[in-house]
MMTF fields as JSON, N, C-alpha, C and O atoms, coordinates in Angstrom:
{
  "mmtfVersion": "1.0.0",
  "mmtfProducer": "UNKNOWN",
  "numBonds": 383,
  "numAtoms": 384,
  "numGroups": 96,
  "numChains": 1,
  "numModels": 1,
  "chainsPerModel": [1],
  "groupsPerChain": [96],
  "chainIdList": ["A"],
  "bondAtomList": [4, 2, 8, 6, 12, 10, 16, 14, 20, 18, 24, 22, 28, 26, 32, 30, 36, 34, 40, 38, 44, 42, 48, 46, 52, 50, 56, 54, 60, 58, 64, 62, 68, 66, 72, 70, 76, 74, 80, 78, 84, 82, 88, 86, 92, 90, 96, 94, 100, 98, 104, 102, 108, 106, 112, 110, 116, 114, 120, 118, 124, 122, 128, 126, 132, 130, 136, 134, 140, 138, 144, 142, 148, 146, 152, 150, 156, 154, 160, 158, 164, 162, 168, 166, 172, 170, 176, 174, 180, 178, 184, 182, 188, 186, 192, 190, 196, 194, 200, 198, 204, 202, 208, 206, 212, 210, 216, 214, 220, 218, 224, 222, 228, 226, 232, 230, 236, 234, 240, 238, 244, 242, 248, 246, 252, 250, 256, 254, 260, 258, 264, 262, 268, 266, 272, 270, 276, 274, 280, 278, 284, 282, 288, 286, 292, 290, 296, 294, 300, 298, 304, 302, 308, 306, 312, 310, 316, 314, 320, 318, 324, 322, 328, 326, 332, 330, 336, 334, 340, 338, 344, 342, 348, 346, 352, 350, 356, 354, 360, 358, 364, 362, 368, 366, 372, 370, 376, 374, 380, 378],
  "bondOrderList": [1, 1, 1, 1, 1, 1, 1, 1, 1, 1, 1, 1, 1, 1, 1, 1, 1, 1, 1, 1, 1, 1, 1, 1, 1, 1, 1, 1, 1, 1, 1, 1, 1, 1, 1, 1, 1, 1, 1, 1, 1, 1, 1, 1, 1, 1, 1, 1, 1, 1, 1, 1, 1, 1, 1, 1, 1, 1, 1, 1, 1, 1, 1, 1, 1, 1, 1, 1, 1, 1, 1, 1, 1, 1, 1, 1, 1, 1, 1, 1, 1, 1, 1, 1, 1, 1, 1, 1, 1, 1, 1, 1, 1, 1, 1],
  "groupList": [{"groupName": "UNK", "atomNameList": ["N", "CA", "C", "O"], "elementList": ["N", "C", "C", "O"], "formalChargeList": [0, 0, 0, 0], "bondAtomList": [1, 0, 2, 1, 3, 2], "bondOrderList": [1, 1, 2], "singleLetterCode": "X", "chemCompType": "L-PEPTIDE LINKING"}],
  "groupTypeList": [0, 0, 0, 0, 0, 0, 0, 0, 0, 0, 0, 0, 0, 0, 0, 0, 0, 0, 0, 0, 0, 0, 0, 0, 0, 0, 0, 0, 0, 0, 0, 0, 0, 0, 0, 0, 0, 0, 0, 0, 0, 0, 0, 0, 0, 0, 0, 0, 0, 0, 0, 0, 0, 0, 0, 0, 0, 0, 0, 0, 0, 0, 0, 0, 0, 0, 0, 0, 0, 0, 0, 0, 0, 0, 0, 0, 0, 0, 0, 0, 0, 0, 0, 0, 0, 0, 0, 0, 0, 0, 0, 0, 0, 0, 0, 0],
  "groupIdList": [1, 2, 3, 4, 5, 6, 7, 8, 9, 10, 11, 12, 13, 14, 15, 16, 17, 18, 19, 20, 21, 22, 23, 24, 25, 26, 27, 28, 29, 30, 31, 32, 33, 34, 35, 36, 37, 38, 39, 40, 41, 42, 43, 44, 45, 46, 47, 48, 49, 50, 51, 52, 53, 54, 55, 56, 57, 58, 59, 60, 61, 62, 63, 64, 65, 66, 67, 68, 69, 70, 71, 72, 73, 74, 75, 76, 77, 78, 79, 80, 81, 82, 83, 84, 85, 86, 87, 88, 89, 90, 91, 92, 93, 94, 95, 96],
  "secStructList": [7, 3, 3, 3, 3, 3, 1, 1, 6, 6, 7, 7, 7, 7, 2, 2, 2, 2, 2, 2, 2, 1, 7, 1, 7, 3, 3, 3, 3, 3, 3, 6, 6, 6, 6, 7, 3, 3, 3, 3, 3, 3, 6, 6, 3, 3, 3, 3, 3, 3, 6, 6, 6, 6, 7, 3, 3, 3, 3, 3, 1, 1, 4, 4, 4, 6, 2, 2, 2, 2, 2, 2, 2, 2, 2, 2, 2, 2, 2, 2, 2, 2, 2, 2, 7, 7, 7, 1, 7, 7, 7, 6, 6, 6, 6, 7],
  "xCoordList": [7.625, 8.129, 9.489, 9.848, 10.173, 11.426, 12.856, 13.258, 13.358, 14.452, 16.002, 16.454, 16.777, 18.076, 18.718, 18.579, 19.775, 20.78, 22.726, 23.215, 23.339, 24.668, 25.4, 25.309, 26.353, 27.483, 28.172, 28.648, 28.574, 29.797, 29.628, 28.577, 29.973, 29.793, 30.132, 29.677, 30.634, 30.676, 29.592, 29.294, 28.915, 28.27, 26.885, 26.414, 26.258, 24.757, 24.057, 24.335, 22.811, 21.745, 22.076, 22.596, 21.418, 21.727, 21.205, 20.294, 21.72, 21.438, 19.637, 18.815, 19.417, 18.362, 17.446, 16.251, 17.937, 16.78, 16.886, 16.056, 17.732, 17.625, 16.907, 16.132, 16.934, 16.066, 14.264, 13.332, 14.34, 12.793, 12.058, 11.315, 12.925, 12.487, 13.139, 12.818, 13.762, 14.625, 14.292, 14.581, 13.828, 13.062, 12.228, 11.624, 11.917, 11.221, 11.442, 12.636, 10.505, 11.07, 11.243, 10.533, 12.406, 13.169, 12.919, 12.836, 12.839, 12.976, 13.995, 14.028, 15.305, 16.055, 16.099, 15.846, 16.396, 16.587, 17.755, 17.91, 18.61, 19.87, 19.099, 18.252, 19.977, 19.988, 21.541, 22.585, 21.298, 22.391, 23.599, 23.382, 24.723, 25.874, 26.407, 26.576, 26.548, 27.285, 26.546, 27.121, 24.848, 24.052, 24.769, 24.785, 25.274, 26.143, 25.241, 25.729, 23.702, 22.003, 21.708, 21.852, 21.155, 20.59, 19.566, 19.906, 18.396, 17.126, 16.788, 16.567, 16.767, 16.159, 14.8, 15.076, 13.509, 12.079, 11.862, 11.842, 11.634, 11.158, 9.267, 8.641, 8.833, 7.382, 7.284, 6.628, 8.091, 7.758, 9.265, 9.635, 9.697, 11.028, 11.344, 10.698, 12.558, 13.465, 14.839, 15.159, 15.446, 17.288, 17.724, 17.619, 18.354, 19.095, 20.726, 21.344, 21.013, 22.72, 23.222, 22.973, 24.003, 24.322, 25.783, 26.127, 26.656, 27.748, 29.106, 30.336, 28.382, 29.119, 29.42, 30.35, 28.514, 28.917, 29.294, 29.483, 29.252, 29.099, 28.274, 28.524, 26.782, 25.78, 24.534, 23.754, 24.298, 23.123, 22.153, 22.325, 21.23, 19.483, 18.488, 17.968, 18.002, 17.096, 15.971, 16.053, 14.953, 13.386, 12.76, 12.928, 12.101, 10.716, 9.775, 9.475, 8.803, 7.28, 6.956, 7.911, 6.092, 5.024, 4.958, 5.123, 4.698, 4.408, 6.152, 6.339, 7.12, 8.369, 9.389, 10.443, 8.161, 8.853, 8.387, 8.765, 7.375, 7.418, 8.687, 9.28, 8.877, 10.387, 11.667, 12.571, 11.779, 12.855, 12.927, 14.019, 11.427, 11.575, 11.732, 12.549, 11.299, 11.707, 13.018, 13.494, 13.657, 15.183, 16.097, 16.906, 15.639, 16.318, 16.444, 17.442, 15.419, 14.91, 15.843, 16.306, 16.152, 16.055, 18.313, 19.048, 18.68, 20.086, 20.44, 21.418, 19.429, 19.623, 20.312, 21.434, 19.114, 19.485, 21.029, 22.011, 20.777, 22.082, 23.456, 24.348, 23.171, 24.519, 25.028, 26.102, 23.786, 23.491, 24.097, 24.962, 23.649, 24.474, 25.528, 26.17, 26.389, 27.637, 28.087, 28.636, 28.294, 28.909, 29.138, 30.182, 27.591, 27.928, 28.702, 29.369, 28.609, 29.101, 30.341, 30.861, 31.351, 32.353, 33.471, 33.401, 33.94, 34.704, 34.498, 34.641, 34.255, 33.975, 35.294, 35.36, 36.058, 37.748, 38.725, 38.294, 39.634, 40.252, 41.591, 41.797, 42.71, 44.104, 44.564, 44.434, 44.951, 45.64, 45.623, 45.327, 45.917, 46.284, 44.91, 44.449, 44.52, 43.384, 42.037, 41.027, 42.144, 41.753, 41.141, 40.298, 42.24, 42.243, 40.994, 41.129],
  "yCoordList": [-17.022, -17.716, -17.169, -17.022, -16.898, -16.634, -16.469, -17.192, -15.268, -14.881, -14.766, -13.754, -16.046, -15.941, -15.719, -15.975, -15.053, -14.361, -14.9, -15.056, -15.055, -15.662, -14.821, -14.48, -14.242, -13.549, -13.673, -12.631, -15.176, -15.321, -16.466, -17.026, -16.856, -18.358, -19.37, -20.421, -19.391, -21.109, -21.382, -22.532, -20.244, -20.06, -20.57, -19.77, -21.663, -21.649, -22.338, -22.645, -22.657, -23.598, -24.891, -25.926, -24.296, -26.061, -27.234, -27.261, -28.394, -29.718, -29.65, -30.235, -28.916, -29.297, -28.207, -28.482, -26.953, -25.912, -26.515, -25.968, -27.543, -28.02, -29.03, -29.055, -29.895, -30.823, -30.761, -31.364, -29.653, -28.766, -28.508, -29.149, -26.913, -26.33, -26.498, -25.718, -27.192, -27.086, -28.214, -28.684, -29.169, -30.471, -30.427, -29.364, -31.604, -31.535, -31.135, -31.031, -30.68, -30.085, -28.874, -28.212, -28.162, -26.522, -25.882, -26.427, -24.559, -24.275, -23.398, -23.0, -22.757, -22.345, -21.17, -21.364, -19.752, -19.241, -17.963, -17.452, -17.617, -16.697, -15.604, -15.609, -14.314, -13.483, -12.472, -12.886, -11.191, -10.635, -10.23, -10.19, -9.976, -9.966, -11.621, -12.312, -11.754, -13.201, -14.016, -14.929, -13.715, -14.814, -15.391, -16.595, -14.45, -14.562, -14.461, -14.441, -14.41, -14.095, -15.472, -15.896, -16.429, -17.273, -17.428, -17.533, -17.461, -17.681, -18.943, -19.034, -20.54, -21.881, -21.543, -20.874, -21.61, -21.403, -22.856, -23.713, -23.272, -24.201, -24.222, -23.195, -25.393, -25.522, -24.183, -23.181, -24.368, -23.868, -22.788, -22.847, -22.17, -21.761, -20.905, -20.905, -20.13, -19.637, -19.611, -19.423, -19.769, -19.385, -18.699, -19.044, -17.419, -16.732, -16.703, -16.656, -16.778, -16.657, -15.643, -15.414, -15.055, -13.705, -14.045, -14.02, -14.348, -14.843, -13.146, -13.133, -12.316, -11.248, -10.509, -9.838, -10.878, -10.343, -11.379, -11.301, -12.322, -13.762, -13.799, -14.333, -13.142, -13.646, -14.17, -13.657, -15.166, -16.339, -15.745, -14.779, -16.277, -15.804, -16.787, -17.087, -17.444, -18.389, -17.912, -17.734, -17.726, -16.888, -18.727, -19.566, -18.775, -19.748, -19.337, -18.143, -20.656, -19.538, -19.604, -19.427, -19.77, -19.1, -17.49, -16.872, -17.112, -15.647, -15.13, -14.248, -15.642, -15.114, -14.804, -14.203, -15.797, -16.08, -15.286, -15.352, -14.41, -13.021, -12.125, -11.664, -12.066, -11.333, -11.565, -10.732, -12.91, -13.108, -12.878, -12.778, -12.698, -12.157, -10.357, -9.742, -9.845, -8.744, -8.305, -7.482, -9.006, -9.476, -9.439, -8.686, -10.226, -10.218, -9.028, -8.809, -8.317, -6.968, -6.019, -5.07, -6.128, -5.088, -5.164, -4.176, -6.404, -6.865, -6.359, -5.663, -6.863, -6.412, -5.202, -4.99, -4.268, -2.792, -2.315, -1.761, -2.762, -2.489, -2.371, -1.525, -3.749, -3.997, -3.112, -2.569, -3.251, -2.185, -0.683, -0.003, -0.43, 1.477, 1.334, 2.127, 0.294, -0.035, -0.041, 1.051, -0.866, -0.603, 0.848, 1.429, 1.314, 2.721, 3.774, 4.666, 3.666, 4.97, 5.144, 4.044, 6.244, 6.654, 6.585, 6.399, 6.715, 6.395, 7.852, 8.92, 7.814, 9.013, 9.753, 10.759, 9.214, 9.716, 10.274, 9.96, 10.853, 11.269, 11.497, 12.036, 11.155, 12.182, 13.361, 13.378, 14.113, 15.436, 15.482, 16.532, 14.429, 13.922, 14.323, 15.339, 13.448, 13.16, 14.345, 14.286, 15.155, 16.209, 17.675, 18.545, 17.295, 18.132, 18.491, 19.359],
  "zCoordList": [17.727, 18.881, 19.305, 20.474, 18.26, 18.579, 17.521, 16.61, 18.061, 16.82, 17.36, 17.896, 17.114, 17.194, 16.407, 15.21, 17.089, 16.395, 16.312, 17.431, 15.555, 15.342, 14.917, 13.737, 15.79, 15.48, 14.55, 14.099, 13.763, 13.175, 12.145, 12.457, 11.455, 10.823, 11.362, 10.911, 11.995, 12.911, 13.793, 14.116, 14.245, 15.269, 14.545, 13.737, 14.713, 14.665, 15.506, 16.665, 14.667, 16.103, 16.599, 16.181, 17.989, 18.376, 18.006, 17.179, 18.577, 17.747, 17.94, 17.235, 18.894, 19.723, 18.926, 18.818, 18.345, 17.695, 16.143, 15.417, 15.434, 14.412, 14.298, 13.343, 15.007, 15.295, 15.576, 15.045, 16.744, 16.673, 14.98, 14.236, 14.943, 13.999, 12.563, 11.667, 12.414, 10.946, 10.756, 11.856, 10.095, 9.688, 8.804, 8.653, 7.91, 6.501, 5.691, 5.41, 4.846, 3.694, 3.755, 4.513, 2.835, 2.85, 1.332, 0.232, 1.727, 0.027, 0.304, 1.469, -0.866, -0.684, -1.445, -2.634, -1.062, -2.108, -1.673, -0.564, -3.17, -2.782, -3.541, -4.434, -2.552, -2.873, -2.64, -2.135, -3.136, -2.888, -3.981, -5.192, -3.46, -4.795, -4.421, -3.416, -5.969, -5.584, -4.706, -4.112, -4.483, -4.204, -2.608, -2.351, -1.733, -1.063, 0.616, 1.746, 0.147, 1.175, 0.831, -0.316, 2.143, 1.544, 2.497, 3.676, 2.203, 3.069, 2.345, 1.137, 3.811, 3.826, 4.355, 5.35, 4.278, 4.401, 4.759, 3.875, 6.556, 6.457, 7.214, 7.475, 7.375, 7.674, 8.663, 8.378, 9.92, 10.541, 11.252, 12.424, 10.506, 10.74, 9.441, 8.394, 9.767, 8.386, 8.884, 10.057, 8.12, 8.578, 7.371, 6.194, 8.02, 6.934, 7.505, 8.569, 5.737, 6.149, 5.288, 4.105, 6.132, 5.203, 5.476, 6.658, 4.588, 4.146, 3.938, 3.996, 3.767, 3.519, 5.264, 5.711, 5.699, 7.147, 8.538, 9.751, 7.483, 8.552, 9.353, 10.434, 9.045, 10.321, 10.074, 9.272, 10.718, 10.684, 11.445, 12.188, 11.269, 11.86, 12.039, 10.965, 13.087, 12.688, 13.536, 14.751, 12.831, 13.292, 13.168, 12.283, 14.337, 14.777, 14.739, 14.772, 14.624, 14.303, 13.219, 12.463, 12.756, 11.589, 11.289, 10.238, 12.427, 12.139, 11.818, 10.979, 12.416, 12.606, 11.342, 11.136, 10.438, 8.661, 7.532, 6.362, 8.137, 7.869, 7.695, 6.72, 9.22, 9.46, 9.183, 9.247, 8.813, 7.736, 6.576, 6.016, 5.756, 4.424, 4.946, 4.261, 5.632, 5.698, 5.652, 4.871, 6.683, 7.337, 5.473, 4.932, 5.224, 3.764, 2.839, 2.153, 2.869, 1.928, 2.745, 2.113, 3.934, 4.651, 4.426, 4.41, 4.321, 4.306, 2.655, 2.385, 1.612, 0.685, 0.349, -0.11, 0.783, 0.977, 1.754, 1.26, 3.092, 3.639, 2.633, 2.574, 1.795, 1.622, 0.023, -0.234, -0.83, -1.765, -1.038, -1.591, -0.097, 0.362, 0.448, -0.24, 1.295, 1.741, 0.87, 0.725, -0.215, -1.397, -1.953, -2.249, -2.008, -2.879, -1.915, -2.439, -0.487, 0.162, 0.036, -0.151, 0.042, 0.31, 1.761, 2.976, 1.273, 2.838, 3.68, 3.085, 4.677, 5.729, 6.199, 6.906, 5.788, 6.373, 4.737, 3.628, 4.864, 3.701, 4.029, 5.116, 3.203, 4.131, 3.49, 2.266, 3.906, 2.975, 1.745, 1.175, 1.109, -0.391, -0.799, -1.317, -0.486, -1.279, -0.979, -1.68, -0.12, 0.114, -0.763, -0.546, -1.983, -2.878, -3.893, -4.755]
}
């Protein structure tokens, strides 16, 4: 049905897409460093919060809660490289 997106941590759904789709029962589960990924799985919905970049996600739909477990695998990874990469810049010093 539909995949919103939240810039920031303050920023999430409205009273009106919580009320819709976020209702009943949730299952919760972290992932990440410091468990810092958290995908709520509800009936008909998912919300992910990714706490390390400050950005929220809430996929509607049945079919859409697919793409939040993807969404998750896919953040996993991201954040796994980020860590390991190097910085792309160097100064003289450190040049050596």
């Amino acid at each position: 049905m539909g995949v919103f997106r939240y810039e920031n941590k303050y920023a999430a759904p409205t009273k009106e897409q919580r009320e819709r789709y976020m209702k009943g029962e949730s299952e919760e589960h972290l992932f990440g460093p410091d468990n810092q990924i958290m995908l709520i799985l509800y009936n008909e919905a998912a919300y992910l919060k990714d706490d390390i970049d400050n950005v929220r996600i809430l996929f509607t739909g049945i079919r859409d809660k697919q793409k939040a477990v993807d969404e998750v695998r896919r953040l996993i990874e991201y954040h796994e490289t980020k860590e390991n990469r190097e910085s792309g810049f160097t100064t003289g010093n450190d040049a050596r």
